[in-house]
N, C-alpha and C positions, 0 to 999 in steps of 0.2 A: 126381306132382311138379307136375303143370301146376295141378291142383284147390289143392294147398297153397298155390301162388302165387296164387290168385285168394283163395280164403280173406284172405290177407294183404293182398291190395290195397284187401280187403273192410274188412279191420278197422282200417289205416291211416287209410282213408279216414275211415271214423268216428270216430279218433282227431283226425284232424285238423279236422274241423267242430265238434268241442268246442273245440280249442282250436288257433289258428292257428299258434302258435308249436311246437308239440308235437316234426316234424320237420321239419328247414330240407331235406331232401332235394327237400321238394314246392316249392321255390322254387328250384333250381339251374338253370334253364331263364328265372327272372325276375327278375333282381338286384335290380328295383325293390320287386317284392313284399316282397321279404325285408328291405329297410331298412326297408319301411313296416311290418311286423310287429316290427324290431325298434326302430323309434320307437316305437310302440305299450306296447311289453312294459318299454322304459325311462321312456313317461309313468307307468305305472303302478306303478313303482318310486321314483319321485322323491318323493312325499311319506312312504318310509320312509326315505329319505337327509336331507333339508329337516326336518320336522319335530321330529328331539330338536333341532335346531342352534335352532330358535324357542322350541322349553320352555327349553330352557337359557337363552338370551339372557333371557325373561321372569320366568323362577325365580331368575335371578341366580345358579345354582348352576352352578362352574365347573372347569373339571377342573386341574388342578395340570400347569402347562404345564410346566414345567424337569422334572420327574420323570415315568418312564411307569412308576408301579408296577401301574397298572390290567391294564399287559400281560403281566405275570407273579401276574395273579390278585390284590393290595391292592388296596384303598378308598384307603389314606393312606397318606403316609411313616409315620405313629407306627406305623400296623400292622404295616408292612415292618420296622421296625427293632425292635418287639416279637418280630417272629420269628424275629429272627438272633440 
């Protein structure tokens, strides 16, 4: 039992220096680490949030604000009401 736990603390370990984020367990002793990991993990996410909202503005291409047929799978109202 005790070998299986080191094993695991073994393989965490190297889980965790690929990638910081992996398990927030190794940060419950440092609140500071863990916001900085998860500033870190939200920089790296923001130019997939930012980015369509700049093609869009530049393409001129717009989504149909008064209808959300996008969230029930349409492109268009013509499409939505071709299928009813």
């Amino acid at each position: 039992l005790a070998f299986l736990n080191v094993v695991e603390n073994v393989m965490a370990y190297r889980r965790q220096k690929v990638d910081a984020t992996s398990e927030w367990g190794r940060y419950a002793d440092q609140p500071a680490a863990r916001g900085m990991a998860l500033s870190l993990l939200m920089m790296k996410l923001v130019p997939y949030a930012v980015l369509p909202i700049i093609i869009e503005k530049f393409t001129g291409k717009e989504t149909e604000s008064g209808d959300n047929y996008s969230a029930n799978g349409y492109t268009s109202k013509a499409e939505y009401k071709s299928s009813t």
